[in-house]
MARGU-327112 format. One record per residue (C-alpha): residue in three letters; x, y, z. Coordinates in steps of 0.2 Angstrom, whole numbers. Layout:
REM residues N
{r->ALA px->X py->Y pz->Z}
...
REM end
This chain:
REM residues 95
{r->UNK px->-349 py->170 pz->126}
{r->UNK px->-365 py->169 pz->135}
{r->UNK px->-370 py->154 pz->123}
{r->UNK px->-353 py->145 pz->127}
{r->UNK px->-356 py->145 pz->144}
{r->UNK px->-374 py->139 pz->144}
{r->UNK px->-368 py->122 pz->133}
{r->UNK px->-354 py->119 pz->140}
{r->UNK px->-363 py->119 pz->157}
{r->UNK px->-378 py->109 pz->150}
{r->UNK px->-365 py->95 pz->145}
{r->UNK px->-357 py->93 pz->158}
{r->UNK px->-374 py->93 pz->168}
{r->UNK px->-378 py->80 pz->155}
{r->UNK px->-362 py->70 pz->156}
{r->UNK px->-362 py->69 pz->175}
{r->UNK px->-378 py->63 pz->174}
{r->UNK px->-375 py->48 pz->162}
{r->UNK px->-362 py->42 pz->174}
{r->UNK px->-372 py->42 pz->189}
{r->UNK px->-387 py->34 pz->181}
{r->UNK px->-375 py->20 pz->173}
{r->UNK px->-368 py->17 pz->194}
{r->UNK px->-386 py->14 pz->200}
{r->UNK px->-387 py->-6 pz->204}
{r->UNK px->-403 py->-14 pz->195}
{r->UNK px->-417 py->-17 pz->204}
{r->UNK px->-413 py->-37 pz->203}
{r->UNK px->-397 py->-36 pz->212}
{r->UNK px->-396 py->-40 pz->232}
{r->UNK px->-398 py->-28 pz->245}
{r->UNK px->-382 py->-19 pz->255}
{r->UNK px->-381 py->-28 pz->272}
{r->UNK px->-385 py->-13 pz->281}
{r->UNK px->-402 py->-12 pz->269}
{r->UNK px->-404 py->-29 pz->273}
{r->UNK px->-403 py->-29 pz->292}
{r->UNK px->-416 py->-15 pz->292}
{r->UNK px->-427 py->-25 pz->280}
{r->UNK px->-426 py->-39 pz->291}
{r->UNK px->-426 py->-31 pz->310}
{r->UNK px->-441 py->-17 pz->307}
{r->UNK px->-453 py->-24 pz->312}
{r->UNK px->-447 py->-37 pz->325}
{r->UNK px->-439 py->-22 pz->335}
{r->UNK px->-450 py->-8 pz->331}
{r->UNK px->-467 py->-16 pz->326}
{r->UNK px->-467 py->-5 pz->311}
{r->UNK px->-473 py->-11 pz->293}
{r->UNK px->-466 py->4 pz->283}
{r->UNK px->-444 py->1 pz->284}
{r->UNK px->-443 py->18 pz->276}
{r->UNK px->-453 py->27 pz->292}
{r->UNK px->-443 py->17 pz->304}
{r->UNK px->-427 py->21 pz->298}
{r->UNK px->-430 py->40 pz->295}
{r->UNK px->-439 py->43 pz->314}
{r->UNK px->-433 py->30 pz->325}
{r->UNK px->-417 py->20 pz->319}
{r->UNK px->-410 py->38 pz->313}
{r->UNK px->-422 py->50 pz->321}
{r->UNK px->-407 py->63 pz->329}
{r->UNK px->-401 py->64 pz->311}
{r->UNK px->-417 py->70 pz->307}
{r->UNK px->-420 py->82 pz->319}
{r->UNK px->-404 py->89 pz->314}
{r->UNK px->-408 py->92 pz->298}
{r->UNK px->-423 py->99 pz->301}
{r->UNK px->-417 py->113 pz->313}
{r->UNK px->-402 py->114 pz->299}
{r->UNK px->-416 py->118 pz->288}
{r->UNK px->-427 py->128 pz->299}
{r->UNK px->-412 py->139 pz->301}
{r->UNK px->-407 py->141 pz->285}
{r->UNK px->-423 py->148 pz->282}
{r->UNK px->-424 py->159 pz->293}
{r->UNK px->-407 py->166 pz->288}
{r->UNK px->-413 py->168 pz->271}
{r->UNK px->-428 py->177 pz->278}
{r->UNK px->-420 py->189 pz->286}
{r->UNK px->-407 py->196 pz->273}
{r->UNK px->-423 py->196 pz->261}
{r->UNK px->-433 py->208 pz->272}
{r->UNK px->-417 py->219 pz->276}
{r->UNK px->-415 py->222 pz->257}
{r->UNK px->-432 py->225 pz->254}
{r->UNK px->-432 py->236 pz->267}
{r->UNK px->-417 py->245 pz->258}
{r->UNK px->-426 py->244 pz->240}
{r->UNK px->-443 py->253 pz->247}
{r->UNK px->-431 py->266 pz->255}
{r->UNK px->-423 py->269 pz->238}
{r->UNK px->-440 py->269 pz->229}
{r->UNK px->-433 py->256 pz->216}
{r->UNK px->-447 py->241 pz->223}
REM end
């Protein structure tokens, strides 16, 4: 049963990825106009070469920060359940 599971999951990881990968435009075809405004306008208005470091920390730089406290607190949560049920297993003497 174990077996079933495993390859049925494996094709449909592999399945879903050979749809995705035949939607990605080629490298040859034109940019979005939101890619293309960016492209144009980086370093005009922010007088930065790299688009890619505009876009992240000044065009969309709240987004970021939200991810990263999103992040930050995930963490934290995740931290805090593992040293609780460490805790527990070194009570129980089963470390």
């Amino acid at each position: 049963m174990r077996a079933f599971v495993l390859l049925f999951s494996l094709l449909s990881l592999l399945v879903i990825l050979v749809v995705a990968f035949n939607q990605v435009p080629s490298f040859t075809s034109p940019l979005p106009s939101v890619a293309q405004y960016y492209v144009e306008n980086t370093y005009t208005r922010i007088g930065i070469i790299n688009v890619i470091s505009a876009v992240t920390f000044d065009w969309r730089g709240f987004d970021t920060l939200g991810e990263a406290t999103l992040l930050l607190t995930a963490a934290t949560g995740i931290r805090l359940i593992m040293r609780r049920w460490l805790q527990r297993r070194r009570q129980t003497g089963r470390v």
